[in-house]
C-alpha atoms as one frame of an Amber mdcrd trajectory, in Angstrom:
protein
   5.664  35.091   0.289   3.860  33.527  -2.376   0.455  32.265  -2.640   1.948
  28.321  -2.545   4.024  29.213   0.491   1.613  30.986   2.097  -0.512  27.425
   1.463   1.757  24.978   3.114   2.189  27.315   5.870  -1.836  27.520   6.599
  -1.329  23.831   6.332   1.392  23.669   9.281  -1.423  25.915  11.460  -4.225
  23.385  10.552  -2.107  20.615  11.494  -2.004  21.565  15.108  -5.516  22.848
  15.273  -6.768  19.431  13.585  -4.837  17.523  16.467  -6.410  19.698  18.996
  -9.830  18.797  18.044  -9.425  14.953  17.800  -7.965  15.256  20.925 -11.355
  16.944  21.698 -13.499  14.407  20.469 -11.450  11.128  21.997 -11.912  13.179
  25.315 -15.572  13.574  25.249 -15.746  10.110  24.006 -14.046   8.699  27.243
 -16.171  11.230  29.532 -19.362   9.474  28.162 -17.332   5.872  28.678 -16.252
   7.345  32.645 -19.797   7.921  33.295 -21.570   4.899  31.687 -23.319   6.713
  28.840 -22.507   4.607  25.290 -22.202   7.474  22.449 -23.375   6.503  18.995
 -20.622   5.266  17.245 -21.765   7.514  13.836 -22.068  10.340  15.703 -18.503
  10.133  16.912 -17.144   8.950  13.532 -18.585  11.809  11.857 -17.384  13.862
  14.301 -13.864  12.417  13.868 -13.710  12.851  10.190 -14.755  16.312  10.447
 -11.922  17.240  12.651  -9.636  15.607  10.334 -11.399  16.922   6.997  -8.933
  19.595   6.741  -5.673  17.886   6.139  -5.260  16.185   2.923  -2.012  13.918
   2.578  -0.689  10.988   4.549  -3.258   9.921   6.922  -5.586   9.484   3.692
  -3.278   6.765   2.465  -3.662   5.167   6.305  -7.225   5.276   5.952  -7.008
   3.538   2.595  -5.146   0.694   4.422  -6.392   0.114   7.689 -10.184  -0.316
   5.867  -9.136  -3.403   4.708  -8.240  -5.135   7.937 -11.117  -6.105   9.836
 -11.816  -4.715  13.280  -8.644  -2.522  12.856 -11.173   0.809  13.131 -14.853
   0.296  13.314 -16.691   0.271  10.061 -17.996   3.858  11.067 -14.844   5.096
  11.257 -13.376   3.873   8.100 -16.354   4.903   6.081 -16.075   8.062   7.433
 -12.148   8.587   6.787 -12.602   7.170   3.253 -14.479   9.734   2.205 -11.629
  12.715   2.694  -9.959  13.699   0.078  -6.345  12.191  -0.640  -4.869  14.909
  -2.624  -2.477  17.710  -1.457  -2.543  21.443  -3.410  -0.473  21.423  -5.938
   2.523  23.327  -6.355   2.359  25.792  -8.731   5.236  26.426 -11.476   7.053
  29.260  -9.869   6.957  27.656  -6.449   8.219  24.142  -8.638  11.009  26.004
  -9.813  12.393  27.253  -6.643  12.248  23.780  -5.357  13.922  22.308  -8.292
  16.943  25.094  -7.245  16.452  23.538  -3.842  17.315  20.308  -4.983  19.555
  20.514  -8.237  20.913  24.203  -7.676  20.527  27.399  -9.569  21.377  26.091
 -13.076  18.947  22.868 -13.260  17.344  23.814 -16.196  20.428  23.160 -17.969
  20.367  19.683 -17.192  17.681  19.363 -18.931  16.254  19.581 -22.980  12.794
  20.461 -20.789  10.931  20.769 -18.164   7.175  21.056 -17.755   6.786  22.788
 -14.620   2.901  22.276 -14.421   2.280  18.494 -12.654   1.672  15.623 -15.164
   0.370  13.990 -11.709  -0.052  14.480  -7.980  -0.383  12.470  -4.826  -0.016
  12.679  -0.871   3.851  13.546  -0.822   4.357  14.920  -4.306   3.551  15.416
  -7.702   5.149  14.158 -11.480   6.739  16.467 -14.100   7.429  15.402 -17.528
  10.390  16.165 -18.428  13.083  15.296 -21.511  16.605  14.592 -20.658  19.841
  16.522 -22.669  20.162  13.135 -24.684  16.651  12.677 -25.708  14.700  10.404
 -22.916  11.376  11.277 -21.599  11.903  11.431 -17.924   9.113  11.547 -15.255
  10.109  13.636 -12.370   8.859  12.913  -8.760   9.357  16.182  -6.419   8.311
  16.090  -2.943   6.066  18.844  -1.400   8.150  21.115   1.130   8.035  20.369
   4.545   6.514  16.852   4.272   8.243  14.565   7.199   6.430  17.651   9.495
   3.124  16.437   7.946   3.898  12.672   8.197   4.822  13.175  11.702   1.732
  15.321  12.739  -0.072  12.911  10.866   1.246  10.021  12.749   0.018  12.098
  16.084  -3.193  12.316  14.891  -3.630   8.180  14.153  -2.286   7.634  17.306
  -5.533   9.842  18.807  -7.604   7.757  16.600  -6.020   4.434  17.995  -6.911
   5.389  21.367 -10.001   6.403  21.004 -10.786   2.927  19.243  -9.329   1.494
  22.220 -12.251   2.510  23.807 -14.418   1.179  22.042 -13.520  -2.121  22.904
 -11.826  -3.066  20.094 -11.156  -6.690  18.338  -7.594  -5.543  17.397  -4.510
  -4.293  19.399  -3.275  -1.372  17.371   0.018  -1.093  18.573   2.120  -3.568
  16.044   0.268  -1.785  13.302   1.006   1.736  14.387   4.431   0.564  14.337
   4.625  -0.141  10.883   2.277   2.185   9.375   4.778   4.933  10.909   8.189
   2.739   9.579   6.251   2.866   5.892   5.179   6.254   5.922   8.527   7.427
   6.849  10.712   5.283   4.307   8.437   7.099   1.564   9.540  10.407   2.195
  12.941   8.813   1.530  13.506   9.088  -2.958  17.129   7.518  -2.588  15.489
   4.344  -0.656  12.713   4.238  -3.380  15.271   4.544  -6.073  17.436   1.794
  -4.503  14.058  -0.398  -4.347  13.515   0.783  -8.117  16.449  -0.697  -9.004
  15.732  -3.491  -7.030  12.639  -4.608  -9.366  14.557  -3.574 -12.102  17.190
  -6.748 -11.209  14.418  -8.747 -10.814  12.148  -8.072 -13.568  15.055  -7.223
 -15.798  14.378 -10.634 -18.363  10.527 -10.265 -17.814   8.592  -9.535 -21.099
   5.685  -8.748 -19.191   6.771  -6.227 -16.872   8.883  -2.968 -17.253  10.256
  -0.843 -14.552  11.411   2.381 -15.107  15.263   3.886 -15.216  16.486   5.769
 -12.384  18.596   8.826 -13.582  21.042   8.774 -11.117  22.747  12.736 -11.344
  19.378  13.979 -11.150  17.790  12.203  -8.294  17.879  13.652  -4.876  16.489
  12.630  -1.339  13.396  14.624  -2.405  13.709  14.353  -6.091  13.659  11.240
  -8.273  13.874  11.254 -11.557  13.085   8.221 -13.781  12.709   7.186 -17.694
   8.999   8.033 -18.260   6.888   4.755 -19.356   3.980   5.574 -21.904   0.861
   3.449 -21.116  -2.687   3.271 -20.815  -4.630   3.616 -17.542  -5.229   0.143
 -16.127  -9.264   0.795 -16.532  -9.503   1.742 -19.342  -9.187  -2.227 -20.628
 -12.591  -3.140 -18.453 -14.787  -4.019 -21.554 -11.746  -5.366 -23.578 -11.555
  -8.712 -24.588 -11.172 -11.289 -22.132  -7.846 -12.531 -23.510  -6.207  -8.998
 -23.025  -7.713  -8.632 -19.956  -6.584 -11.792 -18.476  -2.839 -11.244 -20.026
  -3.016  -8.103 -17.883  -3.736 -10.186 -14.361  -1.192 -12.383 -15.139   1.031
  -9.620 -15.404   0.070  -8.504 -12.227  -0.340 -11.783 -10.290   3.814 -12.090
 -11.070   4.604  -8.688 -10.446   3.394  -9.308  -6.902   4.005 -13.023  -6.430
   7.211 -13.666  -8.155   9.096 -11.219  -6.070   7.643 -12.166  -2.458   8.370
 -15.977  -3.105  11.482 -15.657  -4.413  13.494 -12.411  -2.733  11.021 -11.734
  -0.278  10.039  -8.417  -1.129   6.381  -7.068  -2.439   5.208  -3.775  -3.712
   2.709  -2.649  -1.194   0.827   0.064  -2.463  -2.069  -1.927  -4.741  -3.021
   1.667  -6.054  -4.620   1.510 -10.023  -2.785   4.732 -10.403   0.538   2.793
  -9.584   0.419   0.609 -13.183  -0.011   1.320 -16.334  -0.793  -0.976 -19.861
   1.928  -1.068 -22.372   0.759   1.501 -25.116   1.935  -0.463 -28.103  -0.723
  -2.744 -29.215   1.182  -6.185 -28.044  -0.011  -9.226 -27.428   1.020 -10.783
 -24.580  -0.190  -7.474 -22.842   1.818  -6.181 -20.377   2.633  -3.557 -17.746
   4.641  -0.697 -16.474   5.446  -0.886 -12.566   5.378   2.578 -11.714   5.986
   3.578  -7.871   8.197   2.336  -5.074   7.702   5.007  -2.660   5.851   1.653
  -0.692   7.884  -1.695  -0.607   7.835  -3.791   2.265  10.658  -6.778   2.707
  10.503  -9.842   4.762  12.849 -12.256   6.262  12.737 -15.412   4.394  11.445
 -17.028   7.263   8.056 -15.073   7.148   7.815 -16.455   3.522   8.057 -19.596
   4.511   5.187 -19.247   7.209   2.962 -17.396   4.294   3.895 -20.819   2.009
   3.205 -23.123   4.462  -0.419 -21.498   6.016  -1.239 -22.195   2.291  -0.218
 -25.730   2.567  -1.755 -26.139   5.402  -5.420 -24.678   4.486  -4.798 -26.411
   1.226  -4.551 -29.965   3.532  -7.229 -28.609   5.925  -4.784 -29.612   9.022
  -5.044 -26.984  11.745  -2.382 -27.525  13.690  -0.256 -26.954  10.702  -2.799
 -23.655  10.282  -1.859 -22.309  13.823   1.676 -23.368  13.338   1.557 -21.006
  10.132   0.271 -18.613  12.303   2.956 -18.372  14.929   5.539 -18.066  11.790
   3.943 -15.098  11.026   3.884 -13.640  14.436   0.739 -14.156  16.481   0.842
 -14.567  19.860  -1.939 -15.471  22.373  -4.464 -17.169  20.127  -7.257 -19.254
  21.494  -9.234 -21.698  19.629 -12.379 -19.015  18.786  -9.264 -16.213  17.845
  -7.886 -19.173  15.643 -11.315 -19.574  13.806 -11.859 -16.022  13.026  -8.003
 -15.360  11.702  -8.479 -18.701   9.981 -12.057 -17.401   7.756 -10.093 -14.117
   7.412  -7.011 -16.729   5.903  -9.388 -18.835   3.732 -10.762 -15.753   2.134
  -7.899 -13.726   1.203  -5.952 -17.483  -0.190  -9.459 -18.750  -1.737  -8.945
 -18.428  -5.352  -5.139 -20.103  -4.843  -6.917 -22.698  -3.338  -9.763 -23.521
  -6.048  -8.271 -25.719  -8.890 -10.551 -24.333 -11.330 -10.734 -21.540 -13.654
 -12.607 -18.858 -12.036 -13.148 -15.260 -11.798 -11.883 -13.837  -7.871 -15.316
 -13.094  -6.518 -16.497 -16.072  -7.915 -20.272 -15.528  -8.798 -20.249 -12.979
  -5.843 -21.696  -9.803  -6.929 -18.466  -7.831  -6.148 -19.592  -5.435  -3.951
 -20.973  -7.908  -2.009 -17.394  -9.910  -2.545 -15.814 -10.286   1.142 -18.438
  -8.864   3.045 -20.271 -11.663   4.626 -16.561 -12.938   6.110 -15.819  -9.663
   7.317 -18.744  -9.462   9.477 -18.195 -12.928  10.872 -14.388 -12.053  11.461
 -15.352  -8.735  13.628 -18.051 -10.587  15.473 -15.361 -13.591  16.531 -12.901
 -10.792  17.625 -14.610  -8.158  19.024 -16.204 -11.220  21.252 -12.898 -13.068
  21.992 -10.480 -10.401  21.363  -8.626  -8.383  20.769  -6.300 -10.136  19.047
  -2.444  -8.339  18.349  -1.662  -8.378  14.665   2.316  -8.513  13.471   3.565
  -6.020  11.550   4.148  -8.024   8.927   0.212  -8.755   8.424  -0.286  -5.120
   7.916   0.893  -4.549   4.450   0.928  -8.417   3.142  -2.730  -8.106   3.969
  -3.553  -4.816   2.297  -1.387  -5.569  -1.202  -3.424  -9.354  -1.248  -6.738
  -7.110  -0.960  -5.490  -4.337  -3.636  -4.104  -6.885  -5.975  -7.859  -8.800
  -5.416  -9.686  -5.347  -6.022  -7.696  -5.470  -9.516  -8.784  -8.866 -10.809
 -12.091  -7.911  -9.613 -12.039  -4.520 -11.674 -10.553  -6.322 -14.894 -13.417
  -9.076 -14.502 -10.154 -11.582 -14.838 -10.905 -15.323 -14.932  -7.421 -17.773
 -14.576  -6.552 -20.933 -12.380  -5.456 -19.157  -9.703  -4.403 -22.356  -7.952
  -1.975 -23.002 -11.041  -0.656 -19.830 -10.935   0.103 -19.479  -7.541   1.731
 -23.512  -7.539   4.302 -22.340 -10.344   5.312 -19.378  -8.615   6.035 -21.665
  -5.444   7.373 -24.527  -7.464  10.243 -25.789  -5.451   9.957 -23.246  -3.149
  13.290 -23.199  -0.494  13.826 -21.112   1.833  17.626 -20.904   1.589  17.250
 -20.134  -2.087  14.946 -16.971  -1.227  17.840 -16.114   1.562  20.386 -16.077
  -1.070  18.570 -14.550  -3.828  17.331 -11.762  -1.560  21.136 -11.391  -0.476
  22.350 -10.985  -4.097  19.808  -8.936  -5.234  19.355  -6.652  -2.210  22.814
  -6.012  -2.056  23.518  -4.971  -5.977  20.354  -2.667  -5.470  21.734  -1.274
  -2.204  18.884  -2.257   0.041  19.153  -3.215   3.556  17.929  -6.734   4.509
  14.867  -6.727   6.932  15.911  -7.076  10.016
């Protein structure tokens, strides 16, 4: 067995001795709750990350997303889990090239000019080979690690344990919804012929776009657990933080429409605000633009849920509540009293506050960014955790954590635009029979099931 095999097996092992001891600490936790004795909340967040500090994969990327929805774990908790690490060990080139034989068969070198079989890139589910097709294109080659919907699913376990325990703790959220979808995204990813179909999806839409490029799916050697794609040459999205502020603002109007544009008109949005997940254009072109690189996680919505996230705009826009709680109830929530409405509602008017300033401005505004959110947040978990908890749709999950990526980016780039203005052209005549039909047409030539 080789040293790569032997790896992911140890891995397996850990899994079940990781769930084991958060099951551990979430028991001790409710003895001291049974018994009237409060544990200190660091304590038993340290605790918890330490039983989870050996895996390295999935539950990295949840940790990632629940931090930015308020009250979802306690702040302990998600400072804790943000420090793992988020990368899995990489496969090394002999164990790459027996997985390539899993996928393409014994001759799959000859499909191709070549084949780097040392990673260009890694993440939680796989890692990228360069590659160069027979006729000449430079291919980028996503392979997934072996035995990954095992991890996902043990994974999965072990937020569930976590959940519970911060059910204890009397929470301002009700987990469930969001466990729901967490687990629906984490399994689609493992899927590479849904994330090529949703490839080709933003290819459809973005085909015209001078601004944004998606990259070629290469069909005959693409697998469930293999996708191969044209390769996009560009520059790390950071590296243009001291350039000048035209470039720089080109760039976050790239990336305002490559998240706007296709939520208000097919209902669809990238949902994975990672930096590593976009590249620059490497040519030296003015209007910069950039290459859309992963769609391992794409969430779609019923038109109708677009509608509700147009109108709560409108409606904060007009300051009229009841049109505010109306929104609300589009989007799913259930239950709400009048202090519940208040906190969802600061929550609403900062994540939509620079679409709602008709001004130039940078996001944060003056706000020293790491300060940028953090006065709202606090009032937000005070208002729930005293009048909650509060069930969140699924669909807030992921429309949430893409606004707060897509924020983090401006914020990074130092960006300064009308937001307002942008945001009103992408809505301009907004309909929501035109998004039903458009996401019709466009899901069905891509092959992508409608949300149901």
């Amino acid at each position: 067995m080789s040293n790569e095999e032997n790896r992911f097996t140890a891995r397996a092992s850990r899994y079940a001795r990781v769930g084991a001891n958060v099951g551990s600490v979430a028991a001790r936790y409710a003895g001291k709750r049974l018994f009237g004795v409060e544990r200190d909340r660091s304590q038993a967040a340290r605790e918890l990350a330490a039983a989870l500090g050996g895996l390295k994969g999935p539950i990295m990327k949840v940790a990632q997303l629940l931090s930015t929805i308020p009250e979802a774990l306690p702040k302990e908790y998600a400072r804790e889990l943000a420090q793992l690490q988020s990368q899995a060990p990489p496969m090394g080139p002999a164990f790459v090239r027996r997985r390539m034989v899993a996928e393409l068969g014994r001759r799959w070198q000859e499909r191709f000019d070549t084949f780097e079989p040392r990673s260009a890139a890694s993440a939680s589910l796989g890692q990228v080979h360069r590659a160069v097709h027979t006729d000449g294109r430079q291919l980028a080659c996503k392979l997934q690690y072996p035995d990954m919907q095992s991890a996902v699913e043990a994974d999965l376990n072990q937020l569930k344990l976590v959940f519970q325990l911060h059910a204890r703790m009397d929470p301002g959220i009700d987990t469930k919804e969001i466990f729901v979808e967490i687990a629906s995204r984490l399994r689609e990813e493992l899927d590479y012929k849904l994330e090529a179909n949703h490839t080709r999806l933003y290819s459809g839409i973005f085909h015209d776009d001078p601004l944004i490029r998606v990259p070629e799916v290469i069909d005959d050697l693409s697998t469930g657990r293999l996708l191969t794609m044209t390769w996009l040459d560009g520059q790390p999205l950071l590296s243009f933080k001291e350039s000048q502020l035209e470039d720089r603002n080109q760039i976050a109007r790239a990336m305002f429409r490559a998240w706007w544009h296709p939520f208000s008109h097919h209902g669809v949005i990238h949902g994975d605000p990672h930096l590593g997940n976009y590249t620059v254009f490497s040519e030296c072109e003015h209007p910069r633009g950039i290459n859309l690189l992963d769609y391992g996680c794409i969430r779609t919505f019923k038109p109708q849920f677009v509608q509700g996230v147009v109108n709560l705009y409108q409606a904060l826009l007009a300051n009229d509540r009841d049109r505010v709680v109306a929104a609300y109830e589009e989007w799913g929530f259930k239950g709400l009293n009048d202090e519940l409405i208040d906190g969802l509602t600061i929550w609403a008017r900062f994540i939509y506050g620079p679409l709602l300033d008709d001004r130039a401005r940078t996001i944060a505004d003056e706000v020293t960014p790491g300060e940028y959110g953090r006065r709202e947040i606090m009032r937000v978990r005070n208002i729930l955790k005293e009048k909650g908890p509060v069930t969140v749709p699924r669909e807030f999950v992921f429309m949430d954590r893409a606004a707060i990526g897509l924020g983090g980016v401006f914020l990074h780039l130092d960006a300064k635009h009308n937001w307002y203005r942008l945001f009103n052209e992408t809505i301009e005549n907004f309909n929501v029979e035109s998004v039903a039909a458009r996401q019709a047409d466009a899901f069905a030539a891509a092959q992508v099931p409608l949300p149901q």
